[in-house]
N, C-alpha and C positions, 0 to 999 in steps of 0.2 A: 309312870302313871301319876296323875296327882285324886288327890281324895277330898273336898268341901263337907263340914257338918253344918246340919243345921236345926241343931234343937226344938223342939215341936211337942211342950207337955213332956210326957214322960216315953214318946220314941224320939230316939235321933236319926233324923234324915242324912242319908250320905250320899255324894252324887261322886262315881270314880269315874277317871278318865283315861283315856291313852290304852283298855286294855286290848286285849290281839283282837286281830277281827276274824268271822267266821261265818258260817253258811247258815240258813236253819235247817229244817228235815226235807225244807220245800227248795231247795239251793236257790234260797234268798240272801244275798247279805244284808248281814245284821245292824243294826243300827245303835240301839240300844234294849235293856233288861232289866226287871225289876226284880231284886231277890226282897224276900220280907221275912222277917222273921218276929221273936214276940215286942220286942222295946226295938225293932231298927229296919228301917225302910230303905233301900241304897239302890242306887237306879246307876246302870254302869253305861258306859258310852263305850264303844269301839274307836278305835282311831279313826277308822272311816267316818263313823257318826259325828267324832268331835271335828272334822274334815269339812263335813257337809254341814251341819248346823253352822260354825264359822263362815262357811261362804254363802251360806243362806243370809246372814246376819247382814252381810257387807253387801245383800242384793237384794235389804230390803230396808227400804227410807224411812219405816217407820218403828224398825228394829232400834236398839240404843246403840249402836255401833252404825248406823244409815244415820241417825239424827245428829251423832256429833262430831262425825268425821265425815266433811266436804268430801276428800278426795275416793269417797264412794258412793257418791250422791246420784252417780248415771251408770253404775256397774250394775251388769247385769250378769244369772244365770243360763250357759248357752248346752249346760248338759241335762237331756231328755228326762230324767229320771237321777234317784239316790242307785237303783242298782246299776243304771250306765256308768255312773260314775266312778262306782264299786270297780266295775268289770276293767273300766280305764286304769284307775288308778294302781290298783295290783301290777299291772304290765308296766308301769312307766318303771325306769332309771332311778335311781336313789330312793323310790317310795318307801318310807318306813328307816331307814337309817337311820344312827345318831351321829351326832360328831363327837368330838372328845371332848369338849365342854358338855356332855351332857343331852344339847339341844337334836331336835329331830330336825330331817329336812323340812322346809317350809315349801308348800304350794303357791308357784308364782302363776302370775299370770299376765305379767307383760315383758319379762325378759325374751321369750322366743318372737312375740310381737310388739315391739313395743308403741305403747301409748293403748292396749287394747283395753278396753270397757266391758271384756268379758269373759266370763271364766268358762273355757270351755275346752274338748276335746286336745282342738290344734293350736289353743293359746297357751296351756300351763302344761307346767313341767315343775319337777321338785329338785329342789336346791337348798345346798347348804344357808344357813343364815346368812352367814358372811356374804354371799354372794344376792341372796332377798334383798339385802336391805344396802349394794352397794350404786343403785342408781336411786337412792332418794335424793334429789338436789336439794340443799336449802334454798330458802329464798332469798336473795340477796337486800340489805337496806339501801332506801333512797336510789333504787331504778341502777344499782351498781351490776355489777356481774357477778356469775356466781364465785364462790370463794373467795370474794373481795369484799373490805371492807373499808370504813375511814376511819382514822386514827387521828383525830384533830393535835393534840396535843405536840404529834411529831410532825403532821401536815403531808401525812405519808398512807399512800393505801397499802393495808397488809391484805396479803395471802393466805391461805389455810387451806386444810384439804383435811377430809374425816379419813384415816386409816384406823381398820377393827374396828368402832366407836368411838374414838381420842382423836383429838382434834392435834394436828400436828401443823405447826409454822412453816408459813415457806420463804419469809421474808418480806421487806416493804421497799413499796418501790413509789416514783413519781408518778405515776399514771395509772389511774384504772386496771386499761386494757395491757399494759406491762405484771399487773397482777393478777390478771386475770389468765394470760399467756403462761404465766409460772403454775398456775393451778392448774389447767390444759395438760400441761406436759406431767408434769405429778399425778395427773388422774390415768392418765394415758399408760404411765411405768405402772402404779398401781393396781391398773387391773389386768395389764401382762401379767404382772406379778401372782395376781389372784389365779389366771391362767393355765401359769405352770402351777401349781399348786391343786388347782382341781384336777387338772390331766392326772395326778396322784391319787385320784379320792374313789372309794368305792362306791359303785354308783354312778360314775362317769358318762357325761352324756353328751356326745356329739355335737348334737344340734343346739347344746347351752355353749359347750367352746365356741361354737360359729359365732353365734348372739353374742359373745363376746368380744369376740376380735372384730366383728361389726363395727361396737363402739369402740375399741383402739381407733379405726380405719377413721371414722366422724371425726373424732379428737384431734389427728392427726391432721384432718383434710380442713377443720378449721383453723389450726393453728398455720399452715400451710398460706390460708388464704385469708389469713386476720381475723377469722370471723367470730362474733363472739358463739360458746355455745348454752347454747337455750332448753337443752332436754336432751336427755340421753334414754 
């Protein structure tokens, strides 16, 4: 759970978060809670709550997370209600885990579909970090591919590919699309790799292994036929 103060005269405001979630007397799920006492005002959030508020954020354009982040600029909300969502999210595979860094699973919503513009039912699913944040592409410079880059100095395009968050080398080569080929094949072991590695994880979830081996299959079927690729 994390805990924000925020001084106010002589109460301090606390706003908690992450703690367990639960029903009311009416089997509502709860969202959040005000306790007050004489000097301290603290407003708790449920996991769910902090769940839904986050994805309210990112479905609404003129939220601070819709204003300065493009890549949620046409994301939309496709679950009925906060208690549908409630009701979903308890039943999914890994909801509410941590991993051993600490971190909880993250609520995806374009691994199972990907490229989808909406957070709904049969789009998300919860997933370790590691695996959230393993189909961000960057953006390559000067119209190059992804994981390529130029290196004037040696007059050589290098390679790179993000493992965990560290950027690891793959080497430089004469042409683009020859570095671009090396990064292919590195993405492709890579998240076999992550693969086996969830098939291990508590929480395991079928239909995120498929979505995975999906993108092997892509990786695979470009490198096959030279192509470059544009989005995983």
């Amino acid at each position: 759970m994390g805990r924000k103060v925020l001084a106010m005269g002589n109460i301090n405001k606390f706003s908690t978060h992450g703690c367990d979630n639960f029903r009311d007397a009416s089997g509502e799920w709860v969202k959040s809670w005000t306790i007050r006492t004489e000097d301290t005002l603290e407003c708790r959030y449920t996991r769910l709550g902090n769940l839904w508020n986050a994805m309210a954020d990112r479905c609404n354009p003129k939220s601070f997370v819709g204003r300065t982040h493009q890549s949620y600029s046409d994301v939309n909300n496709g679950f009925e209600s906060f208690q549908q969502f409630g009701d979903w999210a308890v039943e999914q595979p890994g909801f509410d885990l941590v991993e051993g860094s600490g971190k909880r699973n993250a609520l995806d919503k374009d691994l199972l579909t990907p490229g989808s513009r909406a957070y709904s039912p049969e789009s998300c699913c919860f997933v370790p970090q590691r695996l959230n944040n393993l189909f961000i592409l960057p953006r390559a410079p000067r119209d190059l591919p992804i994981g390529v880059s130029w290196e004037p100095s040696r007059k050589k395009y290098a390679s790179c590919i993000s493992v965990d968050g560290k950027n690891k080398r793959l080497g430089r080569y004469d042409t683009s699309e020859d570095a671009h080929a090396a990064w292919q094949k590195a993405k492709a072991q890579e998240v076999e790799r992550l693969m086996a590695w969830y098939r291990e994880c508590p929480g395991f979830d079928g239909r995120v292994f498929d979505a995975l081996g999906s993108r092997v299959n892509k990786l695979r079927s470009d490198i096959a036929s030279n192509a470059r690729t544009v989005a995983l």
